[in-house]
N, C-alpha and C positions, 0 to 999 in steps of 0.2 A: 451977895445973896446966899443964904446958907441952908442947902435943902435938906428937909427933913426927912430919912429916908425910914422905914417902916421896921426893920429890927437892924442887929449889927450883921456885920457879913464876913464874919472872919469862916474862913472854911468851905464859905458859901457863896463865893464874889460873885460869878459867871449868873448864879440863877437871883441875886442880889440885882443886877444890872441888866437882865433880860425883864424882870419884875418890874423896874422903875424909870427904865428908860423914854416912853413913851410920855412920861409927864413932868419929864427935865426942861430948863432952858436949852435951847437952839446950840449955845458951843457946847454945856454938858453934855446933852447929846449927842453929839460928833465925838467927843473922846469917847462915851460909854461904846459909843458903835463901833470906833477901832480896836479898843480893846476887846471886845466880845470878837470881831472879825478876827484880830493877830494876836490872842493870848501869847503866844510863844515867844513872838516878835517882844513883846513888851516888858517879859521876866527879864530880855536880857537887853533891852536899849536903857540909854540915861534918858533922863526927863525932859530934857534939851529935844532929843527926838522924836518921842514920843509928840511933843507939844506939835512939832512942827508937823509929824504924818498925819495928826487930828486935824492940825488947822485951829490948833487954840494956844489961848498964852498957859505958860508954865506955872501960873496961878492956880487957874484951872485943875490942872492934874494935882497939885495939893491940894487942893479943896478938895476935890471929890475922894480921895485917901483917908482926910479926916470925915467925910461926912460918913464917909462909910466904916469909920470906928477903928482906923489905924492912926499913930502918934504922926507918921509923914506916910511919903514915897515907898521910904525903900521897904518898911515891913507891910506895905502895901504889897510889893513887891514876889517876897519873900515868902507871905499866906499865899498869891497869885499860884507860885510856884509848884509848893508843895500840894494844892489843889490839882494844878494840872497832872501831878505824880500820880496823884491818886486816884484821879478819874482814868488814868492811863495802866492803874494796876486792876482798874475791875474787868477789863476786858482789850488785849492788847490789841487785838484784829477788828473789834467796832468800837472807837473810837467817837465816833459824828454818828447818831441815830439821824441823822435826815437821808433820806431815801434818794436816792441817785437814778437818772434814766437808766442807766445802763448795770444797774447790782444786778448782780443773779440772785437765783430765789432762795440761797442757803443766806448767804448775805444778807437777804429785803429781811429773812424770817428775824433772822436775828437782830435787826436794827428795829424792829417792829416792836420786837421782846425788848428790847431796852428802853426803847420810846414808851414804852407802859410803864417799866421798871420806874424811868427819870423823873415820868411825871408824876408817880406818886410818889416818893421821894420826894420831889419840890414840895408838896402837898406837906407833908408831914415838918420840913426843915423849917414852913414860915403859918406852921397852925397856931392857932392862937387859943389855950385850953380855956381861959375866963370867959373871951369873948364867947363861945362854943356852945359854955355854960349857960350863958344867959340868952343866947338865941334859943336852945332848945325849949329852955323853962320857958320863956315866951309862946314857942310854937305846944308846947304841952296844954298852956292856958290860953290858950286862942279862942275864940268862936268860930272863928276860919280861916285857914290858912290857904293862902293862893298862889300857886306856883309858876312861873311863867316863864317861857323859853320860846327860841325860832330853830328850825333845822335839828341839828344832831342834839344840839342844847336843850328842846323842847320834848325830846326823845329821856332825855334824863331826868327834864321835868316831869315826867309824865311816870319816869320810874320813881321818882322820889314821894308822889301823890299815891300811888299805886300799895309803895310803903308803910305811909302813915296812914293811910284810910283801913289797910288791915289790921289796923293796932287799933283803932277807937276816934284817928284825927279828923275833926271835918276839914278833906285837904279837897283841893278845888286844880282841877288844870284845864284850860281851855284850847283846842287845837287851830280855831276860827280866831283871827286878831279883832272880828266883831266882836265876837263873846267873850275874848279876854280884854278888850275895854271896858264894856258892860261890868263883867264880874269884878274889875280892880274899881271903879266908881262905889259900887256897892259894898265895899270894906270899910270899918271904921275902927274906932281906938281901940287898940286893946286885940284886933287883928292881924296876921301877919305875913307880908309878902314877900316873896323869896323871885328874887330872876337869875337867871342861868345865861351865862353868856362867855365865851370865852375872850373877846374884844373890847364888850363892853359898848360898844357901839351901836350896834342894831337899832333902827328906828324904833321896828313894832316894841320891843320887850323894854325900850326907855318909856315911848309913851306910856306903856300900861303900870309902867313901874312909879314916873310922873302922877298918873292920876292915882294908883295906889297910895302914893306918899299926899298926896293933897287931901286926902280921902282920909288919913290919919293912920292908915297902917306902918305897923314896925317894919323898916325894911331892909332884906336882908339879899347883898348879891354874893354871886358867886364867881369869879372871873377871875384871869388871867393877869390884866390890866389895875393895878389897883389906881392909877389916875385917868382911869378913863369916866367919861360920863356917866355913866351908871355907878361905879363904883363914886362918886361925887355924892351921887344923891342916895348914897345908901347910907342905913345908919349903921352898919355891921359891915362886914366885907371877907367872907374869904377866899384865901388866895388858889387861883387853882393852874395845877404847875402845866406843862409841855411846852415847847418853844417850837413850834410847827416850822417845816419849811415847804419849798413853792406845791412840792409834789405831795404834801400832807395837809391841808387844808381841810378841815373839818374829822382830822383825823382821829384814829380809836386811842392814841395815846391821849389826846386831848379828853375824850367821851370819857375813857377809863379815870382821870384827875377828878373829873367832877361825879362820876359817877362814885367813887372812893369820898368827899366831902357829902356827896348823899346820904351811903353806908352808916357814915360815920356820925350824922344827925339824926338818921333813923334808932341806931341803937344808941343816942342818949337819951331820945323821948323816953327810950322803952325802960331806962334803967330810971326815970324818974317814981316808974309805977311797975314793975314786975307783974307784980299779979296781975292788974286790971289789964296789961297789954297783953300776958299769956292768955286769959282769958274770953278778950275778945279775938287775939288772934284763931283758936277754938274755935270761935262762931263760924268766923270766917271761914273757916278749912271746913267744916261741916255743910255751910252755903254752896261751900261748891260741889260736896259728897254728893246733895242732897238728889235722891231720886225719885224721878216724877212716878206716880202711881197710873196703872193701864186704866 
C-alpha cells in the first residue's frame, strides 16, 4: 500500500509525521509513533532495530522513507539528523515545548513562547499559496460565509467573522449548535463554510459542516489533522500546526496556528479589493465613533 503523504518532508520530518500519523495504517503508525517518541534513538540504530522497537517488518520503514521523499533509510536518516541539529541550535535549554508538572515559571514562559513560535512555523512550512488563492476569491464572492467552531476554536471562529464583517463580508458565526445547524442548512452554492477545529473530530462542528457541504456550500477546514473526518469532507484544508501535549490541551500555541491561518485569509480577502475593504473598513470604525445625541 503506498500512502500519499501531502507535501515532501525533507527538512521537515518530525511535523511531516505528527501531521499524518493519525491517518496511517495500524503498523505505519507504530513506526511513525516511535520515531517521533526516539528521534535520537533512530539517527543512530540500523533498520534491523528500529523495525523490531516499532514492532513492524523492515519493509515498512522503507516504505515510509520513500513515501516521505527520500531515495531509502539511510538519507532518511541523515535529513532526520541534521533536523534534530537544528531544532537543537534554536534554543539549547528548551528543547521539548510541552509543558511539564514540575517547570518553573522562567521555563513554562519560555516553552509557552516556542509553542507559539513551532506552531506557526508548521503553519507557514505546509501552507498551501494556490489553494489560499482560491479559498479566499471564494469567500470574497460569497453571499455568506459561515464560520463554525466549538471551544477555543469557536473563539477564533468568531475572530475570524468579526474580521471579514469589518471589511464588507456577510460572515455568519453562531455560538448556540441550534443555530449553527439552522444557519449551515440555510447555505447554498456558491456559499462558503469554513470550520475550525484542531482534531478534527468534534461532533457539533462535523455535523454543521456535514449539513453545510449537503447544502452545497464550499467547504473549507482548518485543522491539525489532515485525515481526520472533517478534513475528509472538506473540499480545502489547511493545515494548522502545534502538537499539544497532556498539560496543553486546548492550548494558546494551538489558538495562536489558527488564529495566524485567520490573519492570513482575512488579508487576502482584503488585497482582492483595497479600496472597497479600506473603505468600508471607515464605516465601521466610524459606527463605533458614533455619538449618541442628548
Amino acid at each position: 500500500m503506498t500512502i500519499k503523504f501531502p507535501i515532501k518532508a525533507e527538512g521537515k520530518i518530525l511535523a511531516t509525521l505528527h501531521q499524518i500519523h493519525s491517518s496511517l495504517p495500524s503498523a505505519m503508525r507504530r513506526l511513525v509513533e516511535y520515531i517521533m517518541n526516539h528521534p535520537q534513538d533512530v539517527v543512530t540504530a540500523n533498520i534491523a532495530d528500529i523495525a523490531r522497537n516499532a514492532s513492524v517488518g523492515e519493509a515498512t520503514v522503507v516504505r515510509l522513507s520513500r513515501n516521505l521523499g527520500f531515495p531509502g533509510f539511510q538519507e532518511f536518516k541523515i535529513d532526520l539528523a541534521i533536523e534534530l541539529a537544528d531544532n537543537k541550535k534554536q534554543d539549547d535549554n528548551i528543547i521539548d515545548s510541552h509543558v511539564l508538572d514540575e517547570d518553573p515559571p522562567d521555563v513554562l514562559g519560555k516553552k509557552i513562547a516556542r509553542s507559539i513560535s513551532d506552531a506557526v512555523n508548521e503553519n507557514i512550512e505546509f501552507f498551501d499559496p494556490q489553494m489560499a488563492i482560491k479559498v479566499t476569491r471564494a469567500i470574497y464572492n460569497a453571499g455568506r460565509v459561515f464560520i463554525m467552531g466549538m471551544g477555543n476554536s469557536g473563539l477564533c471562529a468568531a475572530y475570524l467573522k468579526n474580521k471579514l464583517t469589518r471589511i464588507g463580508i456577510n460572515a455568519i458565526f453562531e455560538l448556540s449548535t441550534h443555530f449553527m445547524y439552522t444557519q449551515a442548512s440555510l447555505l447554498k452554492p456558491g456559499d462558503v463554510a469554513i470550520a475550525i477545529s484542531q482534531k478534527g473530530v468534534g461532533m457539533e462542528t462535523r455535523k454543521a459542516f456535514q449539513i453545510a457541504k449537503d447544502a452545497g456550500a464550499l467547504c473549507v477546514a482548518i485543522t491539525h489533522h489532515q485525515g481526520s473526518p472533517l478534513a475528509r469532507d472538506a473540499d480545502f484544508v489547511f493545515y494548522s500546526g502545534n502538537r499539544e501535549g497532556f498539560l496543553q490541551s486546548d492550548s494558546l500555541g494551538t489558538m495562536s496556528a489558527q488564529l495566524h491561518i485567520c490573519e492570513i485569509i482575512y488579508i487576502m480577502v482584503i488585497q482582492l479589493n483595497m479600496a472597497k475593504a479600506v473603505k468600508t473598513k471607515q464605516v465601521t470604525l466610524k459606527a463605533l465613533e458614533y455619538e449618541v445625541k442628548n
